[in-house]
C-alpha positions as CSV (number, residue, x, y, z in Angstrom):
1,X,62.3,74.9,77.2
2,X,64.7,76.7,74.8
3,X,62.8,79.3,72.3
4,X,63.4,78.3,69.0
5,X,65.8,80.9,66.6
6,X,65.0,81.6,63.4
7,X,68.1,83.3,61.2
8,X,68.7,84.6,57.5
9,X,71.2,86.7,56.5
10,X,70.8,88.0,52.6
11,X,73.4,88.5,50.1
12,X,74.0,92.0,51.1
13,X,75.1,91.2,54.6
14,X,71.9,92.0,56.5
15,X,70.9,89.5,59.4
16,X,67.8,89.2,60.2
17,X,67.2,87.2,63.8
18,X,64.1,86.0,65.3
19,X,62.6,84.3,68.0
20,X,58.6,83.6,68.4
21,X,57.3,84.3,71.5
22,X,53.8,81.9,71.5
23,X,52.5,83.8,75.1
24,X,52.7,87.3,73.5
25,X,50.2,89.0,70.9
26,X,52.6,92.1,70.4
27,X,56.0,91.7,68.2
28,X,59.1,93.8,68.3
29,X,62.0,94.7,66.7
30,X,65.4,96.1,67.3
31,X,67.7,97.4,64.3
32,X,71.2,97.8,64.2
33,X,73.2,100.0,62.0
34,X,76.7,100.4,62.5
35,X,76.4,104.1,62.0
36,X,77.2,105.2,65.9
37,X,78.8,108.5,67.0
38,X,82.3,106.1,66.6
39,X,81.7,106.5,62.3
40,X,80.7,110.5,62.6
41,X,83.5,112.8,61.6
42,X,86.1,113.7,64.9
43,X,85.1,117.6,63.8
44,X,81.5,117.0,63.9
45,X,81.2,115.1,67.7
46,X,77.0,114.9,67.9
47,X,76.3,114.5,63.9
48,X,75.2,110.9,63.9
49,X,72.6,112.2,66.8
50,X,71.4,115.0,64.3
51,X,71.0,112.1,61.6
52,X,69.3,109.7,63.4
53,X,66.9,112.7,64.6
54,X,66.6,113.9,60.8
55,X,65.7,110.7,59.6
56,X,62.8,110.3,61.7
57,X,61.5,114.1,60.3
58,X,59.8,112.2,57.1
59,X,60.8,109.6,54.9
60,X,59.6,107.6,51.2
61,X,56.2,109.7,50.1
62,X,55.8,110.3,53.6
63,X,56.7,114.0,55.7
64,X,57.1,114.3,59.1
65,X,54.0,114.6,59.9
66,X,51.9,111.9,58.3
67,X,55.0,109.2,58.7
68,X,54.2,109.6,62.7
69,X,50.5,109.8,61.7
70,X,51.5,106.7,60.5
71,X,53.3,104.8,63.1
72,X,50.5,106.0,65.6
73,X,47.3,104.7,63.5
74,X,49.3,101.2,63.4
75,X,50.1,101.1,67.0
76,X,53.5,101.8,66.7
77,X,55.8,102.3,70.4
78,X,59.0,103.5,68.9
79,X,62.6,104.8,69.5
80,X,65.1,105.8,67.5
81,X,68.6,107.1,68.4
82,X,72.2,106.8,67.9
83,X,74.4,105.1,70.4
84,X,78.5,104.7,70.4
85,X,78.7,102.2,67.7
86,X,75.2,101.4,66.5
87,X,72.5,103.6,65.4
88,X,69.4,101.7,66.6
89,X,65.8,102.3,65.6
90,X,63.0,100.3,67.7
91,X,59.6,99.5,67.5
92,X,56.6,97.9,69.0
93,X,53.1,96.4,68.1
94,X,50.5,94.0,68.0
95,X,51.8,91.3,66.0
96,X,49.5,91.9,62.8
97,X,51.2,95.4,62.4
98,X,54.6,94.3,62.5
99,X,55.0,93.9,58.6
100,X,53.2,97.1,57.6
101,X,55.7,99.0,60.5
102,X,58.9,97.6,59.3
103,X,57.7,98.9,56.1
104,X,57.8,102.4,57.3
105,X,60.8,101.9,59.0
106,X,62.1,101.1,55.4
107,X,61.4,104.1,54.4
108,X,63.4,105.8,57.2
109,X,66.5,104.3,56.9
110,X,66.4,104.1,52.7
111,X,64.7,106.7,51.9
112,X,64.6,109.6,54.2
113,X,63.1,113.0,52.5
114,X,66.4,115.3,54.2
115,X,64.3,118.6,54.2
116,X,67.1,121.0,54.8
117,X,64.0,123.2,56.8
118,X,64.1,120.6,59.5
119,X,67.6,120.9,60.5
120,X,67.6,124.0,62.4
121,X,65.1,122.1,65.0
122,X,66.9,119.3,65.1
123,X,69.9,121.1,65.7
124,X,67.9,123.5,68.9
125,X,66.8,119.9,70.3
126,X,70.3,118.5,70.4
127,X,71.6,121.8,71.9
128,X,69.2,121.8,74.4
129,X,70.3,118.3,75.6
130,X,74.0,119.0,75.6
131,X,72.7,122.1,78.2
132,X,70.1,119.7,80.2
133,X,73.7,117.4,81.1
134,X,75.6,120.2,82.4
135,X,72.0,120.5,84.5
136,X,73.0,116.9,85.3
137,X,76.4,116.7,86.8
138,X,76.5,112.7,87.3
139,X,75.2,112.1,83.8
140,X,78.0,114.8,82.7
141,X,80.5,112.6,85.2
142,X,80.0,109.3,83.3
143,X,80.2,110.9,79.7
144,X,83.4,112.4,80.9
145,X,84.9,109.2,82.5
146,X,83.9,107.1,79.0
147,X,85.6,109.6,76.7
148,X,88.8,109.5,79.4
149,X,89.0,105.8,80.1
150,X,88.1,104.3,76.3
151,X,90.5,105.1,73.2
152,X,88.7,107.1,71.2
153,X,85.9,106.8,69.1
154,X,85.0,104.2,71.9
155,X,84.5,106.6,74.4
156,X,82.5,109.0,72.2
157,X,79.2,110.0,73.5
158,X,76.5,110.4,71.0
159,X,75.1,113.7,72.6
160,X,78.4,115.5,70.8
161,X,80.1,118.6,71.4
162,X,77.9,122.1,71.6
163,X,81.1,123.1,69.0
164,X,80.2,119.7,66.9
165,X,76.6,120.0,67.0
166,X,76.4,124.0,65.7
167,X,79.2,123.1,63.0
168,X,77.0,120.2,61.1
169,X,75.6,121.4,58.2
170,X,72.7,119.3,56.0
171,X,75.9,118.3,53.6
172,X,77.7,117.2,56.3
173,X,74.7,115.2,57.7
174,X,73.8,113.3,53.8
175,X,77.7,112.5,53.5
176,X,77.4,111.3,57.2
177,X,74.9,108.9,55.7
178,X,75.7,107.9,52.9
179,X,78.9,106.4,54.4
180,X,77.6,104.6,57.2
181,X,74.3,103.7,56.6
182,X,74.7,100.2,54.9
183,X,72.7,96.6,55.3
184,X,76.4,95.2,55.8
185,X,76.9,94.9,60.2
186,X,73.6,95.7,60.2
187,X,71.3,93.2,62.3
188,X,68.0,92.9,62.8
189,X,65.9,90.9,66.0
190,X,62.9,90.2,66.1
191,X,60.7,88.8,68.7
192,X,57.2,87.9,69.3
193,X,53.9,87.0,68.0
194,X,54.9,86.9,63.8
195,X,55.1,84.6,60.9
196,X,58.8,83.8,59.8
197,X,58.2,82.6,56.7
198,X,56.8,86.6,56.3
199,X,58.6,88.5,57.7
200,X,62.0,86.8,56.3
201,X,60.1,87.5,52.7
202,X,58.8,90.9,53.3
203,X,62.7,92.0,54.7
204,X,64.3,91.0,52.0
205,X,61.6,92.7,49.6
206,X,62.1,95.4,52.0
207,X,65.9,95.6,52.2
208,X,67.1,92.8,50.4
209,X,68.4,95.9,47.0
210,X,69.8,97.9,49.8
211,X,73.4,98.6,48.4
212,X,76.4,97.4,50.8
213,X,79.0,99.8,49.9
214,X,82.2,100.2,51.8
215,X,83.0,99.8,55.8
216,X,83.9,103.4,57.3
217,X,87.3,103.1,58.7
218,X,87.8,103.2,62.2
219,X,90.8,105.2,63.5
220,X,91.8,104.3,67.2
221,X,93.3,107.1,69.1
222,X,94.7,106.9,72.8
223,X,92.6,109.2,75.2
224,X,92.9,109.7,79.0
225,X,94.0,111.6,81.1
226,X,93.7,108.8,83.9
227,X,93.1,111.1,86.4
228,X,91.3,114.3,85.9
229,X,89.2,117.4,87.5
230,X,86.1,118.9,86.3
231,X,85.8,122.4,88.5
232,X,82.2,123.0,88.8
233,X,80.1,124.9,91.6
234,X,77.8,122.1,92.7
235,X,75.9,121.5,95.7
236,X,77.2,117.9,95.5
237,X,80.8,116.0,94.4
238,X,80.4,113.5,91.6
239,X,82.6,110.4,91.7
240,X,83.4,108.1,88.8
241,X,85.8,105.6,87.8
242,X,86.2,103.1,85.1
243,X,88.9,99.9,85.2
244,X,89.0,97.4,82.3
245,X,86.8,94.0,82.5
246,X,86.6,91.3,79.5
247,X,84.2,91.8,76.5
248,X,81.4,89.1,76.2
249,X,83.0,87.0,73.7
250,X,85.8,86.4,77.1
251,X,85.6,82.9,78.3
252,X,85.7,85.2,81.8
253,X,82.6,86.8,80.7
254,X,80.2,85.5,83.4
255,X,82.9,85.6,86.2
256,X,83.5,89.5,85.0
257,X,79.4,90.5,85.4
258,X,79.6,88.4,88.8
259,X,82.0,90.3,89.7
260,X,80.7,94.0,89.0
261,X,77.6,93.2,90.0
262,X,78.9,91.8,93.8
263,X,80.8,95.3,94.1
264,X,77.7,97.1,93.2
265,X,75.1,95.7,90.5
266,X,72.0,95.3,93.1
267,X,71.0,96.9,97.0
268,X,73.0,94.9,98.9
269,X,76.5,95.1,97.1
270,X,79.3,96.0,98.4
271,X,79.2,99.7,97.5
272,X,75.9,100.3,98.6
273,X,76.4,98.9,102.1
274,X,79.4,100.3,102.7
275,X,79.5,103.9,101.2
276,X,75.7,104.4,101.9
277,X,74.5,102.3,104.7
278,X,77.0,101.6,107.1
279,X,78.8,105.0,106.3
280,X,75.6,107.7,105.2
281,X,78.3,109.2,102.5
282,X,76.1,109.6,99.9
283,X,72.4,108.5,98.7
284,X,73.7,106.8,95.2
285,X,76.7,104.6,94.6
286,X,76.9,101.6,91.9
287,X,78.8,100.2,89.5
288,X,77.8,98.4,86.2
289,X,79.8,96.9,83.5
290,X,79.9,98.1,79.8
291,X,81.3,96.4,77.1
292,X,81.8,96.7,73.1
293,X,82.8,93.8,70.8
294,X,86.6,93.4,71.9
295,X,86.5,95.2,75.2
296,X,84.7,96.3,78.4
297,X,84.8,98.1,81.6
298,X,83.7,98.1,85.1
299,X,81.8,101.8,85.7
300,X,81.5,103.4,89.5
301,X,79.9,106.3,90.5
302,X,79.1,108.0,93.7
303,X,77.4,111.5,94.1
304,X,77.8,113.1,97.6
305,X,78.5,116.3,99.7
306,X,81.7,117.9,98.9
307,X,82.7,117.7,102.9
308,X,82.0,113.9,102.3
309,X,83.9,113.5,98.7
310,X,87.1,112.0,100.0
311,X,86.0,109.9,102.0
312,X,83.4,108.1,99.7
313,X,86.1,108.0,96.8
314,X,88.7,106.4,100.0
315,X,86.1,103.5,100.6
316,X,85.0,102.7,97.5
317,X,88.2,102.5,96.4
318,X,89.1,100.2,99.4
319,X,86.3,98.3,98.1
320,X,87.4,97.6,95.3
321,X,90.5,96.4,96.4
322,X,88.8,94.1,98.8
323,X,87.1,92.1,95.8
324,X,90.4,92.3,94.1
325,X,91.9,90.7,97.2
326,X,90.3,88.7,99.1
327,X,87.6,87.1,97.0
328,X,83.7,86.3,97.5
329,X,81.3,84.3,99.5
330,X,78.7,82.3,98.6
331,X,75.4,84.3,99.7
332,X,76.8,87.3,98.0
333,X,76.9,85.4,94.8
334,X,73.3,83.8,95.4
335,X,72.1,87.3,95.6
336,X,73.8,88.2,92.3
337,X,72.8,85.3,90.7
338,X,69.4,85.4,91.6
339,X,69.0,88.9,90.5
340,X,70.5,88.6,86.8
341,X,68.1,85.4,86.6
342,X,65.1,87.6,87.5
343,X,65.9,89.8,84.7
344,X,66.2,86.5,82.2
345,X,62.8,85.9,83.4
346,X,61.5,89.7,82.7
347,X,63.3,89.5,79.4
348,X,61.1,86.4,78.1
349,X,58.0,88.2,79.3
350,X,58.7,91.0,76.7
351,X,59.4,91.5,73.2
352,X,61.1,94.5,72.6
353,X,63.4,93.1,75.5
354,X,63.8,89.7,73.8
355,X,64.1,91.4,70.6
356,X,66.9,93.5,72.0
357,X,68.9,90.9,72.9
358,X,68.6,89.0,69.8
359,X,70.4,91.9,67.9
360,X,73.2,92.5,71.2
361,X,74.2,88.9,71.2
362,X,74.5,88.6,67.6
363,X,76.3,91.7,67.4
364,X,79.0,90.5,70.3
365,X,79.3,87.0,69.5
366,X,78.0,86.0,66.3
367,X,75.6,83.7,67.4
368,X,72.8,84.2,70.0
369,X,72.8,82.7,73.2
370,X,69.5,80.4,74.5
371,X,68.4,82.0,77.8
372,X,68.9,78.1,79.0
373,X,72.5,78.9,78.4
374,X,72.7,81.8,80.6
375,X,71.4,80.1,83.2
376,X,73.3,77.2,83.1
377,X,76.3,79.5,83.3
378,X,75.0,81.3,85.9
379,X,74.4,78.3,87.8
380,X,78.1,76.9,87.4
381,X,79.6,80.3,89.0
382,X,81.5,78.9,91.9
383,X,82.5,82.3,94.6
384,X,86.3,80.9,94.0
385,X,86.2,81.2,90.1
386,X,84.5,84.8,90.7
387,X,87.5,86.0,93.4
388,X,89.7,84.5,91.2
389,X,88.9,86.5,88.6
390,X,88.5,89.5,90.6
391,X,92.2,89.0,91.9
392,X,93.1,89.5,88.2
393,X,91.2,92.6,87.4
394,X,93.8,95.3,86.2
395,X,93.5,98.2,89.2
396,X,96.4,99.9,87.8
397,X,94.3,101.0,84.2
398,X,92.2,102.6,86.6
399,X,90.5,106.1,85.1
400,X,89.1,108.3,88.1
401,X,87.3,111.5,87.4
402,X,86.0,114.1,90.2
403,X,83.2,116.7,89.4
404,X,82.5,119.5,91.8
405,X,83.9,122.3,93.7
406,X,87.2,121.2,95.0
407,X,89.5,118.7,93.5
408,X,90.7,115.4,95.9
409,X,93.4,113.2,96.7
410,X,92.9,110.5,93.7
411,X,95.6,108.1,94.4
């Protein structure tokens, strides 16, 4: 049986989305606010990170302290952070403290206290994770690979630039704000145990005066190289590469996840049998596939020995190939099917998940899809409509970046 959806969207653009969940006693919520690393200033890479942090730091009549006192006397399980697009703040609760936590979160996003004391912190936090990824050479792999392979901002990461992050100034950080945080793009899911009748009054008490202002102008600027070199002394070579896939709004959609998740979405793709177990070239291989609103990528990584580097990036390049040309069976794509419907399954047995979704589907297509949809379109996935689409997949837009000691051979 399909959930039932519940939708508003008030005058000043804000859509509010949500989905009762009848088994559950906790609710959750997932906010949107198109004020991602993408909006942030290109000489201040990492500020919407430092916002999102500040905003958190006390809020309304409330400091830092006593608004987490707060959160923690209701309940509260909460994240806030910014992403490449969205910043996104989430949160959840029993059911009976979802009003009274929304309308802290109010507070946070409308009416932050900025106390220029607090930046310096904030500031040493976000230093100390831009010097915990190059403790992470895969991690640092993929940012690298995203900011090559996506025109930029797309390919920002949110973590920013040491440079970026030491240049942001509490100015920079309000004017930062005051541009991008807005009710218009902005969505709200909800999922759970709640009353709609509510919580669609108490948002738009809430948020319903929030100001829309003006969109913050995107400028798209090429990137690349497509094949690049990070010299690093590691113990181990990291191997990532990106090629283009369809967005979810693609009538391909479904055929492009089958597709990345046959070559290496689960423990028995393609990558992991024949990188790691067939070949022992290194102990983590995958790929996964990332999309924004008007396009996506396939991502593929490897980490492994340096003696071992050119031959993992040789087969899983073959591999990829192979998909391209000649197609999939029909017990590979049972296994992938059966594994994205598992996660359908976890996804209605939580609200945070459910609520999550609510705000990624809107925010893609507009609408939300019922999970009964999903499945259904999982079900009709035939292996020749998948290799069909896989014989289409543009190889030659391929971005490959290598991490590690020596360079290789990249083709």
């Amino acid at each position: 049986m399909t959930p039932e959806l519940l939708q508003h969207q008030y005058p000043n653009g804000l859509v509010l989305l949500a989905e009762p969940m009848p088994h559950v006693q906790s609710a959750a919520f997932s906010f949107l606010i198109p004020a991602g690393a993408a909006f942030e200033p290109a000489e201040l890479p990492g500020s919407a990170s430092m916002l999102g942090e500040w905003l958190i730091r006390g809020a309304g009549e409330r400091d830092s302290r006593d608004l987490l006192s707060a959160l923690d006397e209701l309940g509260v399980s909460h994240a806030e952070g910014a992403q490449t697009i969205h910043s996104c703040i989430s949160a959840a609760s029993l059911g009976r403290n979802l009003l009274p936590a929304l309308a802290i979160f109010a507070d946070v996003v409308r009416r932050p206290a900025f106390d220029d004391d607090e930046v310096d912190s904030i500031r040493a936090l976000c230093l100390q994770s831009l010097r915990s990824l190059e403790d992470d050479p895969g991690s640092k792999a993929i940012t690298e690979l995203r900011r090559r392979h996506f025109a930029d901002p797309w390919g920002r990461s949110p973590i920013g630039t040491v440079e970026g992050v030491t240049a942001a100034a509490p100015d920079d950080l309000r004017s930062l704000f005051r541009r991008s945080y807005r009710p218009d793009g902005a969505i709200l899911g909800v999922a759970g145990a709640f009353d709609w009748e509510a919580v669609r009054d108490e948002v738009g008490r809430l948020f319903g005066d929030w100001d829309a202002g003006q969109p913050s102008p995107v400028l798209e600027r090429p990137t690349g190289p497509a094949r690049s070199h990070l010299g690093q002394e590691t113990q181990q070579t990291q191997i990532a590469l990106a090629f283009p896939s369809v967005p979810v709004n693609h009538p391909d959609y479904y055929r492009a996840r089958a597709a990345a998740a046959i070559l290496g979405g689960y423990t028995s793709a393609r990558l992991f049998t024949e990188v790691r177990e067939k070949r022992g070239l290194c102990y983590s291989v995958f790929a996964s596939y990332e999309a924004f609103k008007d396009r996506a990528a396939v991502i593929c990584y490897a980490g492994t020995a340096p003696e071992r580097a050119q031959q993992t990036l040789d087969v899983t390049l073959e591999e990829i190939r192979r998909l391209a040309s000649g197609g999939v069976d029909r017990e590979e794509l049972d296994m992938m099917r059966a594994g994205l419907k598992s996660a359908l399954v976890m996804q209605q047995e939580s609200s945070m998940s459910r609520s999550a979704s609510l705000a990624s589907d809107w925010y893609h297509l507009g609408r939300v899809r019922p999970i009964d949809e999903v499945a259904a379109a999982l079900d009709a996935l035939t292996p020749e409509q998948v290799g069909a689409f896989a014989s289409g997949m543009d190889l030659d837009a391929m971005t490959i970046l290598t991490l590690g000691p020596e360079p290789l051979q990249l083709g």
